[in-house]
Each structure stands twice: as C-alpha cells, then as structure tokens.
BADO-420022 format. One record per residue (C-alpha): chain; x, y, z; residue in one letter. Coordinates in nm, 3 decimals. Layout:
// BADO-420022
kette A	X X	Y Y	Z Z	rest A
...
// end
This chain:
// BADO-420022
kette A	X 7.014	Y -3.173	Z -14.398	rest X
kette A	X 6.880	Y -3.475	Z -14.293	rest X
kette A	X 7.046	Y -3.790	Z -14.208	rest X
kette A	X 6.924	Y -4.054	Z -14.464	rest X
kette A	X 6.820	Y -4.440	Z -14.373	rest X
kette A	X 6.796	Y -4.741	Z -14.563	rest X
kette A	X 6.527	Y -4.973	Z -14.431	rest X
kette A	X 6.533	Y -5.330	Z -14.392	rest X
kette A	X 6.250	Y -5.573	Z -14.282	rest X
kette A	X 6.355	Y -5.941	Z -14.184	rest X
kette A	X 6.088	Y -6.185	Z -14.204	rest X
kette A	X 6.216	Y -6.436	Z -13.989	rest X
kette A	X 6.032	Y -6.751	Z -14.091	rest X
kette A	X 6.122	Y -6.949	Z -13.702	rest X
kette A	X 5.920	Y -6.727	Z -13.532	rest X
kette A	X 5.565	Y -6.795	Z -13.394	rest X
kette A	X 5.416	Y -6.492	Z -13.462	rest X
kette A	X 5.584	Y -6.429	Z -13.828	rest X
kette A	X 5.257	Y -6.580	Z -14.033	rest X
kette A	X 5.011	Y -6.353	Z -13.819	rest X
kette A	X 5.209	Y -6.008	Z -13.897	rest X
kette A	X 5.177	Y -5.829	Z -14.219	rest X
kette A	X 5.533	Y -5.772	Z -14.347	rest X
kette A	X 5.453	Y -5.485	Z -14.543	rest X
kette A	X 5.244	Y -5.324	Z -14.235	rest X
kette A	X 5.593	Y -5.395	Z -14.011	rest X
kette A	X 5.769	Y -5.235	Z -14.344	rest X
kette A	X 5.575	Y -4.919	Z -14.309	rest X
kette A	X 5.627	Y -4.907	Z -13.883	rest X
kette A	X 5.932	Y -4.976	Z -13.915	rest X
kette A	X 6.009	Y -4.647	Z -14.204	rest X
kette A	X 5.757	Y -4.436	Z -13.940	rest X
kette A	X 6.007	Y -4.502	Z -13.654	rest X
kette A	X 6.324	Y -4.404	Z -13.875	rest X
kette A	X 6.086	Y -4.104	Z -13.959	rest X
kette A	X 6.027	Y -4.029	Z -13.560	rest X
kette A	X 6.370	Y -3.925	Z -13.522	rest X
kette A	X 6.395	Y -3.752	Z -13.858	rest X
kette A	X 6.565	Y -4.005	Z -14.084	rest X
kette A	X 6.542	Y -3.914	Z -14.443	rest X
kette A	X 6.423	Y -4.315	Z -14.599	rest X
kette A	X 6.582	Y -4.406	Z -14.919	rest X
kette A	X 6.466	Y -4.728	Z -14.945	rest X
kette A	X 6.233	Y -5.008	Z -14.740	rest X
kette A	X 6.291	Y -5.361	Z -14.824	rest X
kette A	X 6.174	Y -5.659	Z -14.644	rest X
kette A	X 6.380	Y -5.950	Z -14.702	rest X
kette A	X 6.312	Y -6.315	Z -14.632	rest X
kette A	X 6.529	Y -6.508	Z -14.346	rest X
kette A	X 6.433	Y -6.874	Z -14.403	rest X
kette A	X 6.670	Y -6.988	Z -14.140	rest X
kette A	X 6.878	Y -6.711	Z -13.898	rest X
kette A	X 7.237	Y -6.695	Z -14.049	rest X
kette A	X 7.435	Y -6.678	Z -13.670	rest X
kette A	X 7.701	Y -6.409	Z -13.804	rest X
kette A	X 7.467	Y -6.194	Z -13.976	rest X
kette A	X 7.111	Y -6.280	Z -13.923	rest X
kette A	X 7.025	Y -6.268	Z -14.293	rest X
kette A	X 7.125	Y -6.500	Z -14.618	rest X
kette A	X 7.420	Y -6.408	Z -14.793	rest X
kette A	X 7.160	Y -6.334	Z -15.076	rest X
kette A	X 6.988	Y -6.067	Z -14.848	rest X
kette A	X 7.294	Y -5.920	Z -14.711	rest X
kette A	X 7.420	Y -5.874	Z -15.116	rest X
kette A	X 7.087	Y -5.705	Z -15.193	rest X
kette A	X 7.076	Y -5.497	Z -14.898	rest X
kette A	X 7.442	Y -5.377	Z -14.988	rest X
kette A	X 7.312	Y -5.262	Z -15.358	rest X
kette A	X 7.059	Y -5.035	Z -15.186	rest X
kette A	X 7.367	Y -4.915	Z -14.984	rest X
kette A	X 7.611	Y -4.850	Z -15.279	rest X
kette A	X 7.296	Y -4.687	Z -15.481	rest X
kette A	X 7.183	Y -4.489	Z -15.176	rest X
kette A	X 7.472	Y -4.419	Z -14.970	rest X
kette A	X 7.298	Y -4.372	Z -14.666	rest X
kette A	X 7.431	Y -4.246	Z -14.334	rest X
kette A	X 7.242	Y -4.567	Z -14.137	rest X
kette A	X 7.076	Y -4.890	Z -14.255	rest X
kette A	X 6.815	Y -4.940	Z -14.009	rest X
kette A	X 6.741	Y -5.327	Z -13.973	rest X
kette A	X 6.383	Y -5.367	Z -13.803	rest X
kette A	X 6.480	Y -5.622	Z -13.545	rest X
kette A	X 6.730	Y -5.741	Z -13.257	rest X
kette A	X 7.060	Y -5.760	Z -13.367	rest X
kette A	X 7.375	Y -5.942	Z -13.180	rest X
kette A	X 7.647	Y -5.726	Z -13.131	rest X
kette A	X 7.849	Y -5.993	Z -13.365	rest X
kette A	X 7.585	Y -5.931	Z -13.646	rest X
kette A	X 7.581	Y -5.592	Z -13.598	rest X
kette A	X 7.962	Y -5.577	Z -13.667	rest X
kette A	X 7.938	Y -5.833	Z -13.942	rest X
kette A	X 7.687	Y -5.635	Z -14.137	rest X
kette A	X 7.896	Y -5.297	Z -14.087	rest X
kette A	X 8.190	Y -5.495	Z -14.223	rest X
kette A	X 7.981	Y -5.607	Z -14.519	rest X
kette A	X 7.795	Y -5.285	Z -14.622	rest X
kette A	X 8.097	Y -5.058	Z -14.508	rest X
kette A	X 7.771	Y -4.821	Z -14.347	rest X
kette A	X 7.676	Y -4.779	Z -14.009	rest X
kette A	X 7.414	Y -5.019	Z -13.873	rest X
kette A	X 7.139	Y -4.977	Z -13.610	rest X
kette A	X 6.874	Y -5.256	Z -13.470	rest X
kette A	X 6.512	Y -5.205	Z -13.336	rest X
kette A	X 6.619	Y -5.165	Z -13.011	rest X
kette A	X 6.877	Y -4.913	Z -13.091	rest X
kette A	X 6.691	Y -4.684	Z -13.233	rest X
kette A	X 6.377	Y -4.703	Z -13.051	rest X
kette A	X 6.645	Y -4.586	Z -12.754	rest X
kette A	X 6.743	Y -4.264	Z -13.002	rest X
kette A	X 6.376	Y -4.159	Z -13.002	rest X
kette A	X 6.326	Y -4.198	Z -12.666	rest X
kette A	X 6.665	Y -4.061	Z -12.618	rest X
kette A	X 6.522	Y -3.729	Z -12.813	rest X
kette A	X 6.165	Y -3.717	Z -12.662	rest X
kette A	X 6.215	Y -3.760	Z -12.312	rest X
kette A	X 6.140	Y -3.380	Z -12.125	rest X
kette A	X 6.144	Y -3.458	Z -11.761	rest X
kette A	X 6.470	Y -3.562	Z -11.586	rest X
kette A	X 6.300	Y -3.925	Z -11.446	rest X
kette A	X 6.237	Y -3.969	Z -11.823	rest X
kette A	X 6.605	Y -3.859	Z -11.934	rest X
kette A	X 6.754	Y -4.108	Z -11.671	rest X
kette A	X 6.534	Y -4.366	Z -11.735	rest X
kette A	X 6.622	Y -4.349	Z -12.083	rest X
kette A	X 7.017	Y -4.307	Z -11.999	rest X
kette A	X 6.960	Y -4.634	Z -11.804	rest X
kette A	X 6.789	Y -4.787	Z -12.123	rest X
kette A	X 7.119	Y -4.671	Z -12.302	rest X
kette A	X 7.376	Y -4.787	Z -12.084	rest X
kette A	X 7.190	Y -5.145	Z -12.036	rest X
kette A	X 7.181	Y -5.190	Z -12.413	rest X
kette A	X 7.566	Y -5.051	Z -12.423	rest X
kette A	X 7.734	Y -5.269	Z -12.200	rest X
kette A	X 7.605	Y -5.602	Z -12.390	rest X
kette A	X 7.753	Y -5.391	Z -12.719	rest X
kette A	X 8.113	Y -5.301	Z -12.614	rest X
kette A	X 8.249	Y -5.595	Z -12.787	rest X
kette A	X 8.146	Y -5.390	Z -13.100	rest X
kette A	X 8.186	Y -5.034	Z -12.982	rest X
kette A	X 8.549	Y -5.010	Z -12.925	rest X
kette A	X 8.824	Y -5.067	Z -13.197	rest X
kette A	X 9.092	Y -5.106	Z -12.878	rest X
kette A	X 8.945	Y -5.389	Z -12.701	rest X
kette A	X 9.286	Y -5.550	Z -12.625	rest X
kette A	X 9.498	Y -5.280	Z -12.540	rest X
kette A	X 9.565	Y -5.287	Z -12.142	rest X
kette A	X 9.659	Y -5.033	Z -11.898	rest X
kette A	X 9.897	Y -5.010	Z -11.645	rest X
kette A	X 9.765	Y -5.036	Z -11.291	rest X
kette A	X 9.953	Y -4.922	Z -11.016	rest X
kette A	X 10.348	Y -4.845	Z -10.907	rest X
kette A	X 10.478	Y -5.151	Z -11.123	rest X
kette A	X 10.295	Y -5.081	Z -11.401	rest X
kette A	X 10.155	Y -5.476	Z -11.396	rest X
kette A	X 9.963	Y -5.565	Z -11.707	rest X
kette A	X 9.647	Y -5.396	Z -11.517	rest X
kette A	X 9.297	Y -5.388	Z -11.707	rest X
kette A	X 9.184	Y -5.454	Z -12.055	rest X
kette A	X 9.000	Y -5.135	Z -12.178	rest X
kette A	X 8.719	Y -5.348	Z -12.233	rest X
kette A	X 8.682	Y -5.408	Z -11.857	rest X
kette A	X 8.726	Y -5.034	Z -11.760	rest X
kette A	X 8.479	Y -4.921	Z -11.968	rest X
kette A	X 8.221	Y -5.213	Z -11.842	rest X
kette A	X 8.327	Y -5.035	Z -11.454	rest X
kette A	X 8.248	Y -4.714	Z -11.573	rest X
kette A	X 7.922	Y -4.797	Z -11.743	rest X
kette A	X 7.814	Y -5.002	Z -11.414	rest X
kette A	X 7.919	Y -4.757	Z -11.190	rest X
kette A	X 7.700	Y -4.495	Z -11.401	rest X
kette A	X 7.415	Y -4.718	Z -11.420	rest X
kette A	X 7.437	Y -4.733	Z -11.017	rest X
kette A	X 7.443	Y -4.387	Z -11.003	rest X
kette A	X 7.149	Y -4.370	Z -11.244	rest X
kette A	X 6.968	Y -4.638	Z -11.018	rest X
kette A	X 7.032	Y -4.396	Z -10.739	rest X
kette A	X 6.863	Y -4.083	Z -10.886	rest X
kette A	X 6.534	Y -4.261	Z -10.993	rest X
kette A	X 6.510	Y -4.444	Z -10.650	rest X
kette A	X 6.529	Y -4.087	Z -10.506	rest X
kette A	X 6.280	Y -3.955	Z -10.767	rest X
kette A	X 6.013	Y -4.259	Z -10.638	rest X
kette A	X 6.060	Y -4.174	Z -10.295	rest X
kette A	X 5.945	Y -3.838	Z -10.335	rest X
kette A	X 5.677	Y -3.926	Z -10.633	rest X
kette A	X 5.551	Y -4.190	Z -10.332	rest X
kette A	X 5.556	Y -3.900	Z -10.076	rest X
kette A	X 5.289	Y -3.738	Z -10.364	rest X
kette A	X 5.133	Y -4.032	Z -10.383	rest X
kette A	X 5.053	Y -4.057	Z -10.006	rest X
kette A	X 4.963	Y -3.701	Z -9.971	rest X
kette A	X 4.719	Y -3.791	Z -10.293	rest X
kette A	X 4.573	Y -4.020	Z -10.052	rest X
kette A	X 4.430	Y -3.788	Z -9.804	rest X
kette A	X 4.177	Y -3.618	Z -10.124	rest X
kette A	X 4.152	Y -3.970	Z -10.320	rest X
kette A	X 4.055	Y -3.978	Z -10.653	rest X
kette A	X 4.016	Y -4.309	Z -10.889	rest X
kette A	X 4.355	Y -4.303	Z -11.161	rest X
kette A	X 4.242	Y -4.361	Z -11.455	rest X
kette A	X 4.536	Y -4.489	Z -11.707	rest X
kette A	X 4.478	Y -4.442	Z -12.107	rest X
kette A	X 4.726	Y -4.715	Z -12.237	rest X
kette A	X 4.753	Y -4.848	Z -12.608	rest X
kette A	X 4.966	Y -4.887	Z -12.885	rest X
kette A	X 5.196	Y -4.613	Z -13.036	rest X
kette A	X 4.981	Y -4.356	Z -13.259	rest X
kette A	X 4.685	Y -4.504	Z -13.125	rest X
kette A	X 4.498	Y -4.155	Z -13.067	rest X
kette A	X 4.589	Y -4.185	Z -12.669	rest X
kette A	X 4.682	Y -3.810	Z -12.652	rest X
kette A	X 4.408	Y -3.698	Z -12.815	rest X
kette A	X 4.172	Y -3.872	Z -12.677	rest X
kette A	X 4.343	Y -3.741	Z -12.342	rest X
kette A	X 4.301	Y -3.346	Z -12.482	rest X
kette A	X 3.984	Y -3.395	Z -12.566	rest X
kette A	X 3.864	Y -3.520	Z -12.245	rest X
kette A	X 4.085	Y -3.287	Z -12.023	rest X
kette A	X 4.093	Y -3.012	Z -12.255	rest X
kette A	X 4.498	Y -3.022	Z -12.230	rest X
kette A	X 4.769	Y -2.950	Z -12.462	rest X
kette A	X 4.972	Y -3.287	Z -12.479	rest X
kette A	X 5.140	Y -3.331	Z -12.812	rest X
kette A	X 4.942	Y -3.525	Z -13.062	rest X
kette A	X 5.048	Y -3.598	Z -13.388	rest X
kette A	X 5.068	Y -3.845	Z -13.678	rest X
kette A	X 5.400	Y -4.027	Z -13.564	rest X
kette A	X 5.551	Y -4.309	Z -13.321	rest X
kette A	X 5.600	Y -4.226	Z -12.978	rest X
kette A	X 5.469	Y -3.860	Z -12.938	rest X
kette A	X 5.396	Y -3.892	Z -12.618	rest X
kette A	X 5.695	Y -4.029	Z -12.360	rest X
kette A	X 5.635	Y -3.868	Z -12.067	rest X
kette A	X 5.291	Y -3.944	Z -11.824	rest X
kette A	X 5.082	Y -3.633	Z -11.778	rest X
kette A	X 4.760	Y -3.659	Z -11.539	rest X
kette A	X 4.508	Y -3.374	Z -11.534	rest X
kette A	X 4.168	Y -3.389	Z -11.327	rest X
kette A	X 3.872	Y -3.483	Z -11.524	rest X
kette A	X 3.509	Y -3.442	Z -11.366	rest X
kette A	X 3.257	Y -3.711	Z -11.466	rest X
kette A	X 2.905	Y -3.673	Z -11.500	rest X
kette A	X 2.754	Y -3.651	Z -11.195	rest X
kette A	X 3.054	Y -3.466	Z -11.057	rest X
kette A	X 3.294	Y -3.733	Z -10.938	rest X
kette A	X 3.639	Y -3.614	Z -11.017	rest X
kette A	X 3.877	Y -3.828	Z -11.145	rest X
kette A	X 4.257	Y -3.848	Z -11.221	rest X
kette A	X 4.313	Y -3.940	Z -11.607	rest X
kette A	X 4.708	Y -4.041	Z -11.689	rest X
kette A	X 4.836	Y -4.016	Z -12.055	rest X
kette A	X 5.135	Y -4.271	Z -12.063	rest X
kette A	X 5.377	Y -4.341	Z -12.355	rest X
kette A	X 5.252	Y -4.601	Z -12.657	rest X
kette A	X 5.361	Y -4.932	Z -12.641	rest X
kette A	X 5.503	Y -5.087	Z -12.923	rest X
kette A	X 5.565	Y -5.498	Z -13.076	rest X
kette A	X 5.939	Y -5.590	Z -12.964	rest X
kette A	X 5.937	Y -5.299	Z -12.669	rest X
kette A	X 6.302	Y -5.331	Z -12.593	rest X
kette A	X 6.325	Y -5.501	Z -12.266	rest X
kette A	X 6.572	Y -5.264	Z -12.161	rest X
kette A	X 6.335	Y -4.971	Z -12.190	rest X
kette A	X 6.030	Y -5.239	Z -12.041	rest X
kette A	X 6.243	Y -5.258	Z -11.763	rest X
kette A	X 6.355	Y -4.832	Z -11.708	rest X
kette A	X 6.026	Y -4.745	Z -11.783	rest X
kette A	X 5.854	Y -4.963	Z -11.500	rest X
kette A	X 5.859	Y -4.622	Z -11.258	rest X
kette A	X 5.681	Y -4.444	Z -11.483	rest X
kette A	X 5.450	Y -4.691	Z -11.565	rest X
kette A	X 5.323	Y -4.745	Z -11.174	rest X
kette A	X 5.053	Y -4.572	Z -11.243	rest X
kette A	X 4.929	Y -4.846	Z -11.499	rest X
kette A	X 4.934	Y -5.081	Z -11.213	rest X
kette A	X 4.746	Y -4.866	Z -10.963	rest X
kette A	X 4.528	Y -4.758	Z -11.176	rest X
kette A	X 4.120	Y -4.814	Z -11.037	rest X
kette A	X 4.006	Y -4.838	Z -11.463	rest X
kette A	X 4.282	Y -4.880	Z -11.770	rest X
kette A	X 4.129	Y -4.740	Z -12.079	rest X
kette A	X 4.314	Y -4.965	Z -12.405	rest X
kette A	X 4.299	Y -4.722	Z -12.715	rest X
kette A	X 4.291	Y -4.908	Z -13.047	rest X
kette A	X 4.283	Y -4.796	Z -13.386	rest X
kette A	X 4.026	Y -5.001	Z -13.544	rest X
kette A	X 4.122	Y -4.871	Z -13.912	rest X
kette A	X 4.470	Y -5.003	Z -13.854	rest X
kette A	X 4.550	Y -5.345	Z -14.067	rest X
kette A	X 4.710	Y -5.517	Z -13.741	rest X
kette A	X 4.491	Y -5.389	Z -13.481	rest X
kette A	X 4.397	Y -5.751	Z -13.356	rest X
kette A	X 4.793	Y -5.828	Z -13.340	rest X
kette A	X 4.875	Y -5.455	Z -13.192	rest X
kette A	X 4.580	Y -5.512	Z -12.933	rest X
kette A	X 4.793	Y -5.814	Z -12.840	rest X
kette A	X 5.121	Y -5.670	Z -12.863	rest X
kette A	X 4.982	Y -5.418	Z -12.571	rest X
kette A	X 4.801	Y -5.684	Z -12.361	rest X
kette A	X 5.146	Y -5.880	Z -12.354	rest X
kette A	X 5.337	Y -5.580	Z -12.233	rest X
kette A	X 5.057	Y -5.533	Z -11.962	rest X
kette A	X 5.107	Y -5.870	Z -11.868	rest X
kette A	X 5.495	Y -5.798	Z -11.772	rest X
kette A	X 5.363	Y -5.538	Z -11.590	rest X
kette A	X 5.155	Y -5.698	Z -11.379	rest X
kette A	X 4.799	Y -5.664	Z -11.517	rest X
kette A	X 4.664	Y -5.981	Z -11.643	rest X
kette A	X 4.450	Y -5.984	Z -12.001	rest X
kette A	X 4.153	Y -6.067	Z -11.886	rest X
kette A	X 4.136	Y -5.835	Z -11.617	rest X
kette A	X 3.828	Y -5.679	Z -11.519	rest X
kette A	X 3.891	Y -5.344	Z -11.486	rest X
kette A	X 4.041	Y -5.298	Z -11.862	rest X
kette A	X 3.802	Y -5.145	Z -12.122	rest X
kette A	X 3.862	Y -5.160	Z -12.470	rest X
kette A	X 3.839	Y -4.834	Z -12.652	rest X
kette A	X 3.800	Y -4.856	Z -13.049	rest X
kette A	X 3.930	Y -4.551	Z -13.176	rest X
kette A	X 3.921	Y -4.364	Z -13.499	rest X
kette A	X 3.573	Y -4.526	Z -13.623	rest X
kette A	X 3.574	Y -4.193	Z -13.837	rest X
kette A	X 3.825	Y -4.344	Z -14.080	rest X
kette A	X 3.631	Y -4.658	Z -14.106	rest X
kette A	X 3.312	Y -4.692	Z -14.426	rest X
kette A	X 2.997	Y -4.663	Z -14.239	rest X
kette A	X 2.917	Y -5.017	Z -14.251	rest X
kette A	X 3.209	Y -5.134	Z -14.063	rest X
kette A	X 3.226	Y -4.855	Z -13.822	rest X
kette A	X 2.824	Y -4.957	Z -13.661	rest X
kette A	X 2.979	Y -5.272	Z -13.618	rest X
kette A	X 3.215	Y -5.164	Z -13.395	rest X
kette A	X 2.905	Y -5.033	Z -13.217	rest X
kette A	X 2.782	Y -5.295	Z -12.931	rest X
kette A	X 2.627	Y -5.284	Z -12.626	rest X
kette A	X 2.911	Y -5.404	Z -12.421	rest X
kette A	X 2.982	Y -5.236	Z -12.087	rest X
kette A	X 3.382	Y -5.321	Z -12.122	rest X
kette A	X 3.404	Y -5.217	Z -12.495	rest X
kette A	X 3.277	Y -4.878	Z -12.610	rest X
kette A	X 3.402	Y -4.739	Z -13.010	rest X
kette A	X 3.414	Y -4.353	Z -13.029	rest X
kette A	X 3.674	Y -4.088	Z -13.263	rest X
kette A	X 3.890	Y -3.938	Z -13.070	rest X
kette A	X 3.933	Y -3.654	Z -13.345	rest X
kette A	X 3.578	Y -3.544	Z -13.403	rest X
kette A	X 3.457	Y -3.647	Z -13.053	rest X
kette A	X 3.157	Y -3.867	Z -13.173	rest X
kette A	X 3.140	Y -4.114	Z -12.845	rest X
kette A	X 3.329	Y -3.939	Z -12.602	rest X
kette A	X 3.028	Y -3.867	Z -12.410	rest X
kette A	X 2.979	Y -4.237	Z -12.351	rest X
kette A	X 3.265	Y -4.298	Z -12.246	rest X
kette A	X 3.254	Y -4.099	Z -11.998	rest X
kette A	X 2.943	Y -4.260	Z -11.865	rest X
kette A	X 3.070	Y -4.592	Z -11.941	rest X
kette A	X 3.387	Y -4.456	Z -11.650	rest X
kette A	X 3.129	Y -4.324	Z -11.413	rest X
kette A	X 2.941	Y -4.660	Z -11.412	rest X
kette A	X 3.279	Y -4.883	Z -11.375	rest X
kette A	X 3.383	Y -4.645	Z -11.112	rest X
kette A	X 3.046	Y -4.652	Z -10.947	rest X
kette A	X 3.051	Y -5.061	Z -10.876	rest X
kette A	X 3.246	Y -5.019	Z -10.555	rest X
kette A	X 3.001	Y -4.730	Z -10.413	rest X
kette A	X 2.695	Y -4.784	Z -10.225	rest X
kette A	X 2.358	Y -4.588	Z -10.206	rest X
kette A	X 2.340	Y -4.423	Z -9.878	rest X
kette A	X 2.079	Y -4.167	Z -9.720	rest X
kette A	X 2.225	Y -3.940	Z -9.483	rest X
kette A	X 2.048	Y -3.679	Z -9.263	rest X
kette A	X 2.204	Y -3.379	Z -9.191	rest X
kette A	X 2.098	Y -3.011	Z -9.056	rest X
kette A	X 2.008	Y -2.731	Z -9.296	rest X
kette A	X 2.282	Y -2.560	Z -9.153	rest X
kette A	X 2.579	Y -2.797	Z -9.186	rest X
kette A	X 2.710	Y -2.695	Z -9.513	rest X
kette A	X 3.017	Y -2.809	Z -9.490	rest X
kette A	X 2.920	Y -3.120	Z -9.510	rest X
kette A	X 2.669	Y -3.129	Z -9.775	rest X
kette A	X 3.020	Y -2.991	Z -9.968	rest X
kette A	X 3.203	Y -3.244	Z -9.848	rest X
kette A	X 2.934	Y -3.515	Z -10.027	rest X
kette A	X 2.928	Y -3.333	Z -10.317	rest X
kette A	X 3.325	Y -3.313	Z -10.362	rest X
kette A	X 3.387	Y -3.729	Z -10.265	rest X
kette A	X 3.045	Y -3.886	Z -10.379	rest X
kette A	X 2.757	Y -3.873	Z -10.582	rest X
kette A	X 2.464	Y -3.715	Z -10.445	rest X
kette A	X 2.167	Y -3.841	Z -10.621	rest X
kette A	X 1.919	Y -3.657	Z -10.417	rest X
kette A	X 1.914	Y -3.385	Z -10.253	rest X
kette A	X 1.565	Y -3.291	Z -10.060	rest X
kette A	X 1.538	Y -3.035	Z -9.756	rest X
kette A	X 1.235	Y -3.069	Z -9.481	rest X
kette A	X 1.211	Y -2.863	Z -9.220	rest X
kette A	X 1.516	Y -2.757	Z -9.093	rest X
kette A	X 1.694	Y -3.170	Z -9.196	rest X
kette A	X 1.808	Y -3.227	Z -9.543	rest X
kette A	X 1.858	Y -3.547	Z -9.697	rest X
kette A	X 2.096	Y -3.652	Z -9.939	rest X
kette A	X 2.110	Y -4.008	Z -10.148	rest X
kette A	X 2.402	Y -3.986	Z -10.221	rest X
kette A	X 2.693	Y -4.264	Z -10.349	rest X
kette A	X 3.027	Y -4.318	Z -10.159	rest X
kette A	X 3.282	Y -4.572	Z -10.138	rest X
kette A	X 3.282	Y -4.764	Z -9.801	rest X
kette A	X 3.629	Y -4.569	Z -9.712	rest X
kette A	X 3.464	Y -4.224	Z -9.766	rest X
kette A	X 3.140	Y -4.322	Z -9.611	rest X
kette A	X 3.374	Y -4.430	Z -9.267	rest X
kette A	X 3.596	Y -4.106	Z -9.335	rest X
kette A	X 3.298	Y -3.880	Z -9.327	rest X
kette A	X 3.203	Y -4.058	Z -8.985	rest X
kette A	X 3.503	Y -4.011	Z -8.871	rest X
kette A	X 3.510	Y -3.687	Z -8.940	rest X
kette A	X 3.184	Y -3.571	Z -8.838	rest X
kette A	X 3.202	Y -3.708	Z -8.507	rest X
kette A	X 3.550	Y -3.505	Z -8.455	rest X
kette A	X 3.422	Y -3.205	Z -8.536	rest X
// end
C-alpha cells in the first residue's frame, strides 16, 4: 500500500518571484514530485503566507487548516512545497502530530531512489548528509544526554556533537570516493582526447522531453516517462551528423525551481560535462503554463554552474509543439539559427536540428583542399572519420578532397602524415 501525502503550497507574498509563478501550476509540481516517489496525494492546498511566521513559516490560520486536512486524511507525510527550518519543521510536527517533509527533503528521497550508478548514490548520500547535519537539532529526541569519555568518565560529549563527528567524518569519506571517481572519469576524459569529438549536453527542466529527445536522436533506451526526475544519471551515446561528423550527445538530469543547493553542489561532478560541453541544447516545453519562468529557473542554475545566459553556444529547443493548436505551434516556428521548435515524440523537426548542430559545430572548421595519392587510403579515412569532406574528386593518380577540419585536426593530420 502506498504511503499517502497531504500537499501544501505556501505562497510566500516577500518573495520576488511570488507574482510571476502560478500557484496552482507550483500546486500541481509540487503533487507530481510527491507522485515521483510514489506518494498516494490526499489533498493539495496552497495557502497564503502574507508575512513568514519565524516558528512555523505559515499563519496560525494556515497551520489550523492544514491540520483539518490532517485529522480528515490521516496521512503518513504532509509534504510542504518549500524550505523549511529545522525549528519549523519541528513546530509543524508538534502541531499536526504527522510527520513533515520540505522541498528539499524530498527532492533528496527521489534522488535518493533514482540514482543507479555508485557516483550518483554517493553524490546523493552527500546531498543527504549535508541537509542532515543542519537538521540534527530536530532529528534526535536525546540531544542533551552526554557520554562518558575516557578512564574518569568526565562529562565527555553531548550526543548531538557525536553524531555531527560521525556525519562529517562520513561526508569526508564520501568526498574521498567521488574525488577518486573524477580522477579516473578525467583519465577517460584525456584518453577521449586523443579521438575528439564535440560534447554535446541536452539540459532543461524536469519532464521537459530531454530523454526522449535523446532516444530519438541516438536511438537509445534511457527512461522516458510522464514524471519529475526520470532521468538522474548522465548517459552519452555517439550520434553521427549529417555529413558524417560524429558527435558525443549527454542526457543529464532535469533541473528544477528551488534545486536544493545541497544537491547543486553534489551534483557539480556529474554535471562537468555541461561546462565542457562545445553546444548545450535547452529543452523547453512550450505547452507548459510556466515555460518562460522554467526557461529561467534553468538558465539560473546554469549560471551557478558556470555558463552565463547569454552564452553563445546555448540553443533553445521548443519542445512538444505537437500539444500546442496549430496556430500557436507555427509561431514557435522562426528562422533563428540559436532557436529551432521540433516534438520530440513524433519527431517532426528533429531533422533540423540536427543540421542546425552540424552548422554550430561547423563555425570553428575551415575549408581546406588537400592533395593526396590515389593510394593513401588511410588517409582519405582518416578525413572522413575527423572532418567533413565536401569533395571528393580523383585525377590521375592525386585525389583531392575539400574537406572541413578544425585547426587542431588539420595540424594533427600534419603531424601525422609527416611521421609516417
């Protein structure tokens, strides 16, 4: 049977961003995340917070009507849909005798349950502990009761402090683990190095349509389904563009409003491969309410990764145009070599996008003609495998190939020609 959830929505009236957010749209999120980890929802409310109550966050009006849906529902969690202090997490556990969880919180459950590979566990264990050790205050009913430390048996350590030593030694040993997983991810990376290919990073908000717009490039089998966070772990597969320049395209996990620092922060390994990406592609869902706040939900989390909005080698991809009324979908439709709007689910656009990769890829090449004889294969392979050859034409016993290459392959193949 499953566990069942009460939802509540503060709308927190101090903050900036309140007026530009649809509460019921943050409702709905915020009953799809309960829903990623398989919480049975009771009941949503969104409750006003005209001014932030210290001990409990909401009015003693809110916290009464929230505590009806508890003694009607009698739910194994109320999930509130926001950061909680550990004080008002307590306070509200106190008042509606239940079991109380915050955005962060659970966000670090589902994450918690997704993660396959063992960076992604740790990472996620790291997540845990962070968000733990600022909670113990609230986590253990035995706070003042001290141990004896050695022969005298001296008033020694509050429990309080032991467990803090024991989650920070864990975290170091955490730290430990993914340093060592790095090292040998960099090791890949460098050995990548010697066969370059451009990384191409698919980033966007949660249930964007990343994954399937990853399978139906790559022809992979990532999980893709209607719900929050479906994808945690990266996967890269090797796509080949028109033309025949192979790429590397990288699936990472959705982003999401209020990504829990703790997780930006654990995360940031997997995550490299946003920053070195060569071209970031943003999915969007277009026949989402809040895509123009979502859109900037994910540019801010880019931003404390190091990539700045406006930079140049983001494109926008406006996905699921199939859900939209014909009308609105054309205008989605521009000429716009950073911008292209496709489905990712019937595979209408897809095609351009792909060309729209093979011409941002193709800025830092250069047109060169080289000569070669008839009978140095090899090397007409070699063009065909790390540029684009563009023209291919045999006199005599010399061929010619146009063909584009980077500056670094064009020296390599030098280089290697003249070794050989």
């Amino acid at each position: 049977m499953a566990s069942t959830v009460v939802v509540v929505h503060p709308v927190i009236k101090s903050l900036a961003d309140t007026l530009l957010r649809d509460p019921q749209a943050q409702l709905e999120e915020a009953c799809g995340l309960a829903e990623a980890i398989s919480l049975d929802v009771r009941e949503a409310l969104v409750v006003n917070v005209p001014a932030i109550n210290a001990a409990t966050l909401l009015s003693k009006g809110a916290v009464d009507r929230v505590h009806e849906a508890v003694l009607a529902h009698k739910p194994n969690v109320v999930f509130v849909n926001c950061t909680l202090s550990p004080v008002q997490q307590r306070n509200l556990e106190k008042a509606w005798f239940a079991k109380v969880i915050d955005r962060t919180g659970l966000i670090l459950e589902i994450f918690g349950a997704r993660a396959q590979t063992r960076e992604g566990k740790l990472q996620v264990e790291l997540a845990a502990l962070s968000y733990q050790r600022g909670r113990l205050v609230r986590a253990w009913t035995h706070l003042e009761r001290q141990r004896a430390t050695g022969k005298t048996g001296g008033p020694g350590e509050k429990q309080i402090e032991l467990d803090r030593r024991k989650i920070n030694d864990k975290i170091a040993l955490i730290k430990k683990q993914i340093d060592q997983i790095r090292n040998t991810r960099e090791l890949q990376h460098k050995a990548r190095e010697r066969v370059p290919y451009p990384l191409v990073a698919i980033v966007g908000y949660t249930n964007a349509g990343k994954s399937t717009l990853f399978n139906r490039l790559t022809d992979a089998d990532v999980m893709a389904k209607d719900m929050l966070f479906a994808t945690l772990d990266t996967t890269t597969r090797g796509l080949v563009l028109p033309g025949g320049r192979k790429i590397m395209l990288s699936d990472t996990v959705g982003f999401i409003s209020d990504l829990p620092t703790q997780l930006v922060a654990a995360f940031r390994a997997t995550l490299e491969q946003v920053t070195q990406a060569t071209l970031i592609l943003h999915v969007q869902d277009v026949s989402d309410p809040e895509h123009k706040q979502r859109r900037l939900d994910v540019l801010q989390i880019l931003e404390q990764l190091g990539v700045p909005a406006g930079a140049k080698h983001i494109i926008d991809v406006y996905n699921k145009i199939d859900l939209l009324p014909k009308k609105q979908a054309s205008a989605w439709l521009k000429n716009d070599n950073r911008a292209i709007a496709l489905s990712a689910h019937t595979g209408d656009g897809c095609d351009t996008l792909l060309n729209l990769i093979r011409a941002h890829l193709n800025h830092d090449r250069t047109e060169y003609a080289i000569k070669l004889p008839v009978s140095e294969g090899k090397w007409l392979a070699w063009l065909y495998q790390h540029g684009e050859v563009e023209a291919d034409r045999v006199r005599g016993a010399t061929r010619t190939v146009k063909v584009l290459l980077s500056e670094a392959d064009r020296a390599r193949f030098e280089q290697l020609r003249d070794a050989s």
